[in-house]
C-alpha positions as CSV (number, residue, x, y, z in Angstrom):
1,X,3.7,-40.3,30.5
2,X,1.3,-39.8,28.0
3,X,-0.3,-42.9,26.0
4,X,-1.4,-42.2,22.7
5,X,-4.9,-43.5,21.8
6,X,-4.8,-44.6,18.1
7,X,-8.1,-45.4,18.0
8,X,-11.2,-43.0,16.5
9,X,-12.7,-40.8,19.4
10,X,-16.7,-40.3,19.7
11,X,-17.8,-37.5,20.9
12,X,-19.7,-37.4,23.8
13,X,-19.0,-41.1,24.2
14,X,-16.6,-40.6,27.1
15,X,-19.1,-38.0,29.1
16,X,-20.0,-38.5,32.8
17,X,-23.4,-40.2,33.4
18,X,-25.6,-40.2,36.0
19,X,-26.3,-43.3,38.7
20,X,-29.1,-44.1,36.6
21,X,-27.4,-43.8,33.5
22,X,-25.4,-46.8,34.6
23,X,-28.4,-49.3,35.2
24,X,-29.3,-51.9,33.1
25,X,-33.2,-50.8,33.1
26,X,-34.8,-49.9,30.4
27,X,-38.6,-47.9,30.4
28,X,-39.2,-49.0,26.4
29,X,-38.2,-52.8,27.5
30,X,-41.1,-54.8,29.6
31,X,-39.5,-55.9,33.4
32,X,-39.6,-59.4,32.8
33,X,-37.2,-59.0,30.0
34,X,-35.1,-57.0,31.9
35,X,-34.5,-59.7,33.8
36,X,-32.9,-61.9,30.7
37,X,-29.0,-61.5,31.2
38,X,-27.6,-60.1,27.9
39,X,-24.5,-62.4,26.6
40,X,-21.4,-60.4,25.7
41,X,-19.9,-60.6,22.0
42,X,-17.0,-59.2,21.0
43,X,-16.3,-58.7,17.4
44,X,-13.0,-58.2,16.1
45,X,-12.1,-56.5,13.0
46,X,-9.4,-57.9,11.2
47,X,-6.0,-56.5,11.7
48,X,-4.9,-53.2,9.3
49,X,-1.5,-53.6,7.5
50,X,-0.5,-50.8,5.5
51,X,1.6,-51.3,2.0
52,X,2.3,-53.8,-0.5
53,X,3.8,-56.6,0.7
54,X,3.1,-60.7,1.3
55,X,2.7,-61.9,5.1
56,X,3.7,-64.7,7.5
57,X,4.4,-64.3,11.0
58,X,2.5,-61.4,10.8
59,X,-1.8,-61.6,11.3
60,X,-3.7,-60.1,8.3
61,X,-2.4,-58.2,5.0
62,X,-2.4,-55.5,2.8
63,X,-5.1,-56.7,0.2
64,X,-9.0,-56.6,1.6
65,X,-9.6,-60.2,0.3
66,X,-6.4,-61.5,2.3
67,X,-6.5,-59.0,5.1
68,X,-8.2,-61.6,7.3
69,X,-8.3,-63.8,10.9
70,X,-6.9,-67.4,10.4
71,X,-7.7,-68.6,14.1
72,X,-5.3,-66.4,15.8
73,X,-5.4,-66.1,19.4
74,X,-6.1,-62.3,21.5
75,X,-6.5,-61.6,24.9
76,X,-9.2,-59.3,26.4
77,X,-9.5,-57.8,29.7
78,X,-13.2,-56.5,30.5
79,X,-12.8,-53.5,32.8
80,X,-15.4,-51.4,34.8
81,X,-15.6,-48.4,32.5
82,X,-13.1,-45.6,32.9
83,X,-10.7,-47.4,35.6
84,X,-8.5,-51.0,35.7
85,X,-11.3,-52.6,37.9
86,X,-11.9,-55.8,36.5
87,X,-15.5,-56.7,35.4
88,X,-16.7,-59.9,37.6
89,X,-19.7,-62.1,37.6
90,X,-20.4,-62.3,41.6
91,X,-16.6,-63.0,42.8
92,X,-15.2,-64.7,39.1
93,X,-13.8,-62.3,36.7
94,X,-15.9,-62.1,33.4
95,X,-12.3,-61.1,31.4
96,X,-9.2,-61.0,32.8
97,X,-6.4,-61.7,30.1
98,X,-8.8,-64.4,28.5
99,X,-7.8,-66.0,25.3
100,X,-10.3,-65.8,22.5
101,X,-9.9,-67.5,19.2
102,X,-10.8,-65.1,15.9
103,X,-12.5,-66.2,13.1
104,X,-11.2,-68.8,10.9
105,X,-13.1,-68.7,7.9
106,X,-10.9,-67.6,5.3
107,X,-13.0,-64.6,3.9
108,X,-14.6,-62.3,6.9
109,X,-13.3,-59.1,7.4
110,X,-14.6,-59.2,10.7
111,X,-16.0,-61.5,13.2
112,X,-17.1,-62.8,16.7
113,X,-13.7,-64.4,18.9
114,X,-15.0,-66.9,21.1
115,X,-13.5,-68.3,24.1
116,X,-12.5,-72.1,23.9
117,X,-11.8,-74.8,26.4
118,X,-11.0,-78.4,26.2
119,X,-14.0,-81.0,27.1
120,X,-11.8,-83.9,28.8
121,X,-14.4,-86.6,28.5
122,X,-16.8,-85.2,25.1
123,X,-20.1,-86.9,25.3
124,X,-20.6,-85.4,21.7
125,X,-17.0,-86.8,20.3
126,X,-15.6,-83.1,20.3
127,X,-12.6,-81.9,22.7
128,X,-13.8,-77.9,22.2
129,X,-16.6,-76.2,23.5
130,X,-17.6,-72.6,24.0
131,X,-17.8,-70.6,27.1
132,X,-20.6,-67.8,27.0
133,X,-20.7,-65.1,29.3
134,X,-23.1,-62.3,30.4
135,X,-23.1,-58.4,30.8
136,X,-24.3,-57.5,34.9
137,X,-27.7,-56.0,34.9
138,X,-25.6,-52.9,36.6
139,X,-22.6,-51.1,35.0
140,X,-20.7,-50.1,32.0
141,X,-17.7,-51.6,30.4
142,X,-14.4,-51.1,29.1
143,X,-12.9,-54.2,26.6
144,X,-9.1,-54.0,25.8
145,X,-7.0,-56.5,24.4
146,X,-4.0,-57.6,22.9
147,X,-2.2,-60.0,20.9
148,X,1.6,-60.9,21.3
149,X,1.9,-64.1,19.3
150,X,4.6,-66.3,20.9
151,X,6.4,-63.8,21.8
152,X,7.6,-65.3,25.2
153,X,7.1,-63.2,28.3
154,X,5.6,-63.2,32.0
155,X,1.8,-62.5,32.3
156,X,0.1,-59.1,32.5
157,X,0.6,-56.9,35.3
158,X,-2.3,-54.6,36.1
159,X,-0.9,-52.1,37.9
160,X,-2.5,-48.8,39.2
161,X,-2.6,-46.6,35.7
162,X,-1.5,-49.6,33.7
163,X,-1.5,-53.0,31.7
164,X,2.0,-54.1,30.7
165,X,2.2,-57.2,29.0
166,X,6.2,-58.7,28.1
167,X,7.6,-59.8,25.4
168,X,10.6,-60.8,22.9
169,X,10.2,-61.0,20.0
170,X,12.6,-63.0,17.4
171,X,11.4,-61.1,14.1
172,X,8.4,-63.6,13.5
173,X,5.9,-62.4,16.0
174,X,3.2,-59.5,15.3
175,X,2.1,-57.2,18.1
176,X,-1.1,-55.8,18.3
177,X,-2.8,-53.7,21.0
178,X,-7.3,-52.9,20.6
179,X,-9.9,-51.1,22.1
180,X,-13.1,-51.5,21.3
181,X,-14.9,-48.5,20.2
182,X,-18.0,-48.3,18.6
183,X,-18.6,-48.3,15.1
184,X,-20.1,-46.2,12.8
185,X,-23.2,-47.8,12.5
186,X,-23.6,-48.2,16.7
187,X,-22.9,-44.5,16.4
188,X,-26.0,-44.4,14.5
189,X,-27.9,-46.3,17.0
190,X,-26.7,-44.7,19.6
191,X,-26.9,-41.1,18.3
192,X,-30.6,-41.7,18.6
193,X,-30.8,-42.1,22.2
194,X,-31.4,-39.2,24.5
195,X,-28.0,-37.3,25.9
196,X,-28.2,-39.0,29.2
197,X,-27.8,-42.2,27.3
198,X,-24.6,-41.5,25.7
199,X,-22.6,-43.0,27.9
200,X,-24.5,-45.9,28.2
201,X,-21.9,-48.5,26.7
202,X,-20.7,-51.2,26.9
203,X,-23.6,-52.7,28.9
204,X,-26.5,-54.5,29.1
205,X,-28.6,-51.3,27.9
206,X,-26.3,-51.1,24.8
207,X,-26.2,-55.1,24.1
208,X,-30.2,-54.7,23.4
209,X,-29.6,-52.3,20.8
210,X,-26.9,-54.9,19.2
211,X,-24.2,-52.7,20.4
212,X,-21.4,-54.8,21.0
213,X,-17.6,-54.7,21.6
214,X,-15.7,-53.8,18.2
215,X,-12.3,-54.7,18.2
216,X,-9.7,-53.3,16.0
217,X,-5.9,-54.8,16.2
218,X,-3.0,-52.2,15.6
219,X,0.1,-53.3,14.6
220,X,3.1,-52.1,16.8
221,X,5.9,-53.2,14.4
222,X,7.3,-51.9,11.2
223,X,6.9,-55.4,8.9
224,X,9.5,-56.0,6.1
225,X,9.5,-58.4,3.5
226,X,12.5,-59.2,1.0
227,X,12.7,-60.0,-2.3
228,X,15.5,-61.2,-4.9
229,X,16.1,-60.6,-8.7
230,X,19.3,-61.6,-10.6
231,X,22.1,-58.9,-11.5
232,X,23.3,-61.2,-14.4
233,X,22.9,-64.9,-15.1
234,X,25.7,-66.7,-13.5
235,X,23.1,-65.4,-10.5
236,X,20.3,-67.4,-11.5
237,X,22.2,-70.6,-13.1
238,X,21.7,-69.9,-16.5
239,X,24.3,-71.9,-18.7
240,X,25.6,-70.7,-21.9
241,X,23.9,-73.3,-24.6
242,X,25.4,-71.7,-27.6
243,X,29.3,-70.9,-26.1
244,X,29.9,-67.8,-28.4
245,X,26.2,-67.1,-29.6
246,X,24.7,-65.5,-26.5
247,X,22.1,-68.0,-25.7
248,X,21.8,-69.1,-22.0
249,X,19.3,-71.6,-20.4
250,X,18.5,-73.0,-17.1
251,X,19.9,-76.8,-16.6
252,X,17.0,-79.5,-17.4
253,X,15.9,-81.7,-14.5
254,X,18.1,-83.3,-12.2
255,X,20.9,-81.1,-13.4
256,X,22.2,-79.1,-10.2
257,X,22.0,-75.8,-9.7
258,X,24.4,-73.6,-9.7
259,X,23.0,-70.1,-8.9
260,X,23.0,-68.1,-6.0
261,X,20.2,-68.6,-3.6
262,X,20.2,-66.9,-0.3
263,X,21.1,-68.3,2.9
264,X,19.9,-66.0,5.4
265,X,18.7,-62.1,5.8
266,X,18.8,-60.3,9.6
267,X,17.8,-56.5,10.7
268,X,19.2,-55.2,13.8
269,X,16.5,-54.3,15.8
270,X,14.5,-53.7,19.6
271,X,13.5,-56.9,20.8
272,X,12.3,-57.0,24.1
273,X,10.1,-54.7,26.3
274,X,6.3,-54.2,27.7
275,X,3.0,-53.7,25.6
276,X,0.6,-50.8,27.3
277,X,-2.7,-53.1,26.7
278,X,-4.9,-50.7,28.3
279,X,-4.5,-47.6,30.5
280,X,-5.9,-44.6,32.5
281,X,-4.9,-41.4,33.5
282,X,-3.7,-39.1,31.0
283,X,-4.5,-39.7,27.8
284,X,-4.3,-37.9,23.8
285,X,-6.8,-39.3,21.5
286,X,-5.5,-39.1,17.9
287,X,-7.5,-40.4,14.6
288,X,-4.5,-41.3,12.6
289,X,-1.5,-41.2,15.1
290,X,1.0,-44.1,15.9
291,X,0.9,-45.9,19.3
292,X,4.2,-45.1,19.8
293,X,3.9,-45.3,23.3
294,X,1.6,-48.2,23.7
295,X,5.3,-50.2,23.4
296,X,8.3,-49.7,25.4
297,X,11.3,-51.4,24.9
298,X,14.3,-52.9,27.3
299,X,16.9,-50.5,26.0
300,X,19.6,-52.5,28.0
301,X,19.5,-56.2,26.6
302,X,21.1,-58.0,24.0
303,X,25.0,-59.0,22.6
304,X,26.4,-55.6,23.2
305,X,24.2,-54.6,25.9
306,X,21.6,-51.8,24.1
307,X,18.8,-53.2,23.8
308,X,19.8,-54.2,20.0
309,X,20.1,-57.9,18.7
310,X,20.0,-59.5,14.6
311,X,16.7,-60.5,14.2
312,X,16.5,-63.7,11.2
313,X,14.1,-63.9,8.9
314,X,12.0,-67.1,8.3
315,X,10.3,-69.1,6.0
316,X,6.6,-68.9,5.0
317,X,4.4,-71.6,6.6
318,X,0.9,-72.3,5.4
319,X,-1.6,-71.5,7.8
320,X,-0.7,-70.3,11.5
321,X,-1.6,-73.0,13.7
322,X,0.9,-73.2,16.1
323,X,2.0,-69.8,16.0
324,X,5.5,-70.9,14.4
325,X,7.9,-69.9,11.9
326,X,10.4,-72.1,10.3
327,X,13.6,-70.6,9.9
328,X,14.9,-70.0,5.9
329,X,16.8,-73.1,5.9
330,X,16.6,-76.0,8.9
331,X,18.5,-79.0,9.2
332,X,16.3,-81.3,6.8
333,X,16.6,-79.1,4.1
334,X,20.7,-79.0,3.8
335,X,21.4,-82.2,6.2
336,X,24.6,-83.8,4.3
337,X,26.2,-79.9,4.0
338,X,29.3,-80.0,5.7
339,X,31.0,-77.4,8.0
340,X,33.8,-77.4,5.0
341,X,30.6,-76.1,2.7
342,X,31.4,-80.3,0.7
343,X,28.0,-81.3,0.2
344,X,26.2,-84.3,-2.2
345,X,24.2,-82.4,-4.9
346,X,20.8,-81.4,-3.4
347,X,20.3,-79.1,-5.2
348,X,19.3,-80.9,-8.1
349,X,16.6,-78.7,-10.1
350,X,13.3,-80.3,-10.5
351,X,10.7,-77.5,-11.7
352,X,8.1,-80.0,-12.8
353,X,4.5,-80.3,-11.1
354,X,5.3,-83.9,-9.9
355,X,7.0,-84.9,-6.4
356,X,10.3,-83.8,-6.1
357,X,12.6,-87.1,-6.1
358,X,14.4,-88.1,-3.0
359,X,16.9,-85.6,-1.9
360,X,15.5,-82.8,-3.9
361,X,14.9,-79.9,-1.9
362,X,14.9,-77.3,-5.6
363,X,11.4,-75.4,-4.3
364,X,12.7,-74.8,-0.6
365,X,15.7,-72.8,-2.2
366,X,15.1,-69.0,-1.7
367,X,17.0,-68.2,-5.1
368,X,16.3,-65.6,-7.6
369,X,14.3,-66.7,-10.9
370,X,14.8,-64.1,-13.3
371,X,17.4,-60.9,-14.5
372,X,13.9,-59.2,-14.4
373,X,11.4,-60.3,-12.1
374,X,12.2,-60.1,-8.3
375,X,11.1,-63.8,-6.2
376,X,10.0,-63.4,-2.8
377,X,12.2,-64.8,0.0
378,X,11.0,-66.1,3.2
379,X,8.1,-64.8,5.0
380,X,8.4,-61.8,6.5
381,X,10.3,-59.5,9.8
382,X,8.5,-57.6,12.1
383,X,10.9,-55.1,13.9
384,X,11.0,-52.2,16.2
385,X,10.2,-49.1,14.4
386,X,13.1,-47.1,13.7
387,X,13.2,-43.1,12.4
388,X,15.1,-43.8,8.9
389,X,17.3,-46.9,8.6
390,X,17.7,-50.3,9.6
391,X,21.1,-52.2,9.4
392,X,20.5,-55.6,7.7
393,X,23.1,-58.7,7.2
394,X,22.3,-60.8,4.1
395,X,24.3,-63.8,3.7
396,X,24.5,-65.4,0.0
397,X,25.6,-68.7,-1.2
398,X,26.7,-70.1,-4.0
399,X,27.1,-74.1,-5.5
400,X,29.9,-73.8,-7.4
401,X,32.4,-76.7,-8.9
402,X,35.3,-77.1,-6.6
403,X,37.4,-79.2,-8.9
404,X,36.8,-81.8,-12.1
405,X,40.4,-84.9,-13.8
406,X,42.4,-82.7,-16.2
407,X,42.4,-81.2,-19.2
408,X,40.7,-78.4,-17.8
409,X,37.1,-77.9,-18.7
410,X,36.5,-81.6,-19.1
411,X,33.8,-81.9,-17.2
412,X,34.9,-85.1,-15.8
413,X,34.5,-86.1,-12.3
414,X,33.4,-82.9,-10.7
415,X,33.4,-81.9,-6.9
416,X,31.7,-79.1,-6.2
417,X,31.8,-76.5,-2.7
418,X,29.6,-73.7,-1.4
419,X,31.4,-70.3,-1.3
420,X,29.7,-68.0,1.2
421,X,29.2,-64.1,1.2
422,X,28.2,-61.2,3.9
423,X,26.8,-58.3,2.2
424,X,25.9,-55.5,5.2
425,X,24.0,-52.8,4.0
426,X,22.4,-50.0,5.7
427,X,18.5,-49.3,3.8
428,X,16.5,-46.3,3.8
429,X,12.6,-46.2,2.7
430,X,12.1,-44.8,-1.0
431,X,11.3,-41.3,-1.8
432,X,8.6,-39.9,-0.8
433,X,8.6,-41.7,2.5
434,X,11.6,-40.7,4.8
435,X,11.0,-42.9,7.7
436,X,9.8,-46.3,8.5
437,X,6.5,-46.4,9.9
438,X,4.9,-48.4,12.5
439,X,2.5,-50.3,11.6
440,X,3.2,-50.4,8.0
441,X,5.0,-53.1,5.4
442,X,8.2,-52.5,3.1
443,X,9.5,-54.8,0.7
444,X,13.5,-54.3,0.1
445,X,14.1,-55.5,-3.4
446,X,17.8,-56.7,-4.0
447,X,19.6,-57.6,-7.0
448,X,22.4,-60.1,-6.6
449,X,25.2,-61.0,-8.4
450,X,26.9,-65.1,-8.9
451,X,30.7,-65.4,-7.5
452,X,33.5,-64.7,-10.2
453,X,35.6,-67.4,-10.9
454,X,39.3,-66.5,-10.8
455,X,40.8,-67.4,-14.3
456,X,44.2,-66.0,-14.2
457,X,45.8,-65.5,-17.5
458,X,49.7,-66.6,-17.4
459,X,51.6,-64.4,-20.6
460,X,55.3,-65.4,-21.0
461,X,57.0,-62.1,-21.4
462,X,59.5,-63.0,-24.7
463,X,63.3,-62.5,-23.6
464,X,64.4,-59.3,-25.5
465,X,67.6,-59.8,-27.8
466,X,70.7,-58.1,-25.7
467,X,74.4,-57.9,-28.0
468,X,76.9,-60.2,-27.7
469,X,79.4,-59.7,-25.2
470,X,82.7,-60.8,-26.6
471,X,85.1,-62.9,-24.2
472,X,88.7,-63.8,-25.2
473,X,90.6,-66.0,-23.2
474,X,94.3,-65.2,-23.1
């Protein structure tokens, strides 16, 4: 099977070398710094996402201000170059599925990961510390990694051509495969040693010329985001103020709300399978190809046994710390609903800038805002890449009054219900594009209407005016 290598080829880079070639020695470097073990850093450049869209659950966006690390944790694997030999430091591996944390500074593009561990008993009042390791004064290197969020699944298996590394996803995991490569700028340094040096990465030799381990993430997914604008304005909970005039307006504070908001959204989709994370053997090296086959999927799972299941989308979250995302709507948001859809008034608008009052729960409600302007909902899904479609579930919701005391219209006494609504659609990407891409984000705009009343209208039918039928009794 052939695993197609996403990742910019160097020419030359991969030639054979010489026995000497491999050494750590150095004529232009004095012995006794020869001697000075180099330390290995791997740099890792943030993840690419291509489109326009917002993120969570996923690492990185679309924007180059935003596409950045938040603290994320990859694995690496340090092999001896060319082969699934793991790299050791006299009988310890150097990297063998090791955790690094990225960069968390909000603003590189691009930075060290480090490897962290806790310090049981801190002398210095910290529980972190850093673990540094060294390149062998022999050898050169190959650094592969991965990143499978919480994605649960067994640990890599290195097998004889292969790295496959499990996982399910539940639509709020990215997955990311890397190999580091040298970048332009080590081209340049190293286009300006001699051809038996060419091959001379990564390794001691190349750490003194500050080349080090670039890694670039990949995304395996197809990443879709959802947003909501109202058909009319029964969908948004505008009120007529002027009955007769035309003029509608959103309910003051602690009015409730009455539009539709949206309860859930899934996408049938792959969900679990093997990441390649590094291989040997046969290989095509591509500059802008997919990684199609760096992910297989379990084609035999889920409710009706082929390898499909709904995937939900879920909420945005802040910053990824935990590697969690909430679903749309949890328990704490719509605790008093009722399996009957009878629920106290929680949804009680409350726009203003100061804490919502007790109860209020107006800004967690993925609603649409305007008849013009579409309002992002949720966070976003990250699903196996499909040719042209995907089939997705949305389910809408409406707060609407149940009953109110007589004469109709009063307004009196109110009791209000939630009316429910599965809209399946199947979507297609917009013209130009004909497919959905892997590794790429799509927003799906929809335009939702609010629930119609039934008002029946009862006309008496006037009796028509037959002729008299004359009776005599006799």
């Amino acid at each position: 099977m052939k695993k197609f290598f996403l990742f910019a080829a160097v020419a030359g880079m991969l030639a054979s070398c010489s026995s000497e070639s491999l050494t750590g020695s150095d004529p232009n470097i004095e012995p006794s710094q020869q001697d000075d073990r180099v330390p290995i850093k791997i740099s890792v450049a943030s993840p690419e996402v291509k489109g326009t869209t917002r993120s969570v659950g996923t690492v990185g966006d679309v924007a180059a201000g935003t596409n950045i690390w938040k603290g994320e944790k990859v694995n690496v694997f340090m092999f001896v170059h060319n082969s699934l030999t793991l790299a050791k430091e006299g009988n310890d591996d150097l990297y063998n599925n090791v955790a690094l944390t990225t960069p968390n500074d909000g603003a590189s593009a691009s930075g060290i990961a480090y490897e962290y561990y806790d310090n049981t008993d801190p002398a210095d009042g910290t529980d972190d510390r850093v673990r540094y390791k060294y390149y062998p004064s022999l050898g050169n290197y190959d650094f592969w990694g991965y990143y499978r969020d919480d994605a649960a699944g067994a640990a890599p298996t290195i097998g004889a051509e292969e790295v496959t590394v499990p996982f399910t996803i539940t639509g709020a995991q990215d997955l990311m495969v890397a190999k580091a490569v040298p970048t332009t700028a080590q081209n340049t340094t190293i286009g300006g040693w001699d051809a038996s040096d060419q091959a001379r990465y990564y390794s001691a030799f190349s750490a003194r010329r500050n080349v080090q381990p670039d890694m670039t993430f990949k995304h395996l997914l197809t990443r879709l985001t959802f947003s909501v604008v109202g058909g009319n304005n029964d969908a948004i909970g505008f009120k007529e103020s002027s009955p007769g005039a035309g003029d509608w307006a959103l309910p003051g504070d602690g009015a409730i709300y009455t539009g539709v908001f949206v309860k859930s959204i899934k996408v049938k989709s792959k969900f679990t399978g093997n990441i390649i994370a590094a291989y040997t053997g046969e290989s095509t090296v591509v500059t802008n190809g997919t990684p199609d086959e760096l992910i297989s999927f379990d084609n035999t799972v889920g409710p009706n046994n082929d390898g499909y299941d709904m995937l939900s989308l879920g909420t945005a979250r802040g910053a990824r710390t935990a590697n969690q995302v909430d679903p749309l709507y949890d328990t704490g948001v719509f605790s008093n609903w009722t399996d009957n859809g009878v629920m106290t008034p929680l949804l009680t608008i409350n726009e203003a800038n100061a804490p919502a009052p007790a109860n209020t729960h107006w800004r967690e409600i993925m609603r649409p805002k305007s008849t013009s302007d579409a309002n992002p909902i949720g966070g976003a899904l990250l699903v196996s890449t499909e040719s042209d479609s995907y089939y997705i579930e949305v389910e809408l919701g409406q707060y609407l009054l149940d009953s109110e005391d007589m004469p109709v219209n009063s307004g009196n006494n109110p009791e209000y219900k939630i009316l429910y609504s599965t809209i399946t659609k199947t979507i297609s990407p917009a013209n130009p594009d004909t497919e959905f891409k892997q590794g790429y984000s799509y927003n799906v705009k929809m335009t939702v209407y609010g629930f119609e009343r039934i008002d029946i209208t009862t006309t008496l039918e006037p009796w028509g005016a037959g002729t008299e039928v004359p009776v005599t009794a006799e």
